[in-house]
C-alpha positions in Angstrom: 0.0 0.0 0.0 1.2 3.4 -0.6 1.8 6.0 2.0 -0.4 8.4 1.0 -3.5 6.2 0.8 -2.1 4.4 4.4 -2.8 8.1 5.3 -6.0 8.7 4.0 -7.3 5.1 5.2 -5.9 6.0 8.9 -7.5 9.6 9.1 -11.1 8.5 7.3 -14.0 7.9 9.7 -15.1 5.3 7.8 -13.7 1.8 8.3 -11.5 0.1 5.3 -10.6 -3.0 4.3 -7.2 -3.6 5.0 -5.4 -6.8 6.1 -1.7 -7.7 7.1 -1.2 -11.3 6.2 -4.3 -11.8 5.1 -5.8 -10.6 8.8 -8.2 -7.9 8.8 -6.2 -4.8 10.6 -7.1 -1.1 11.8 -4.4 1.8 11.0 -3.6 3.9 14.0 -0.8 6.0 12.5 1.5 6.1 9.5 4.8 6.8 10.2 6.2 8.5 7.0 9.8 8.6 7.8 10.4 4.5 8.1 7.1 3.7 5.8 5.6 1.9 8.6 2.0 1.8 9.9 0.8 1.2 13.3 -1.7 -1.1 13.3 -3.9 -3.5 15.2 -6.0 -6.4 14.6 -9.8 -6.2 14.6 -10.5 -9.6 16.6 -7.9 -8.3 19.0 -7.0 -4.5 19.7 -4.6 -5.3 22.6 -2.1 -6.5 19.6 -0.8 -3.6 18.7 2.3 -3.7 16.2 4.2 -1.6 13.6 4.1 -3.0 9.7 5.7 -2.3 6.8 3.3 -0.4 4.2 4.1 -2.5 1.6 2.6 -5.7 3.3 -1.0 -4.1 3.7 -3.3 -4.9 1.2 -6.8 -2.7 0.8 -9.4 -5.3 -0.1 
């Protein structure tokens, strides 16, 4: 995924399909200076865990 649609997907009120290894995720934050996203599981929000960009995928 690219960093500017990360962006858009992590500051847009309405909920997107995006999964990290094929697990349905939430992004937090995007951290432009390392292209990584902060992210966390649906089924478990305690999980929380920073991911390369380029291994989301918006479905």
């Amino acid at each position: 995924m690219n960093k500017q649609r990360a962006q858009e997907i992590a500051a847009s009120p309405v909920m997107a399909n995006v999964t990290f290894n094929e697990v349905p995720v939430y992004i937090q934050h995007v951290e432009e200076s390392n292209e990584t996203a902060r992210v966390y599981p649906l089924n478990d929000p305690q999980n929380e865990q920073n991911v390369p960009l380029s291994a989301l995928r918006e479905h």
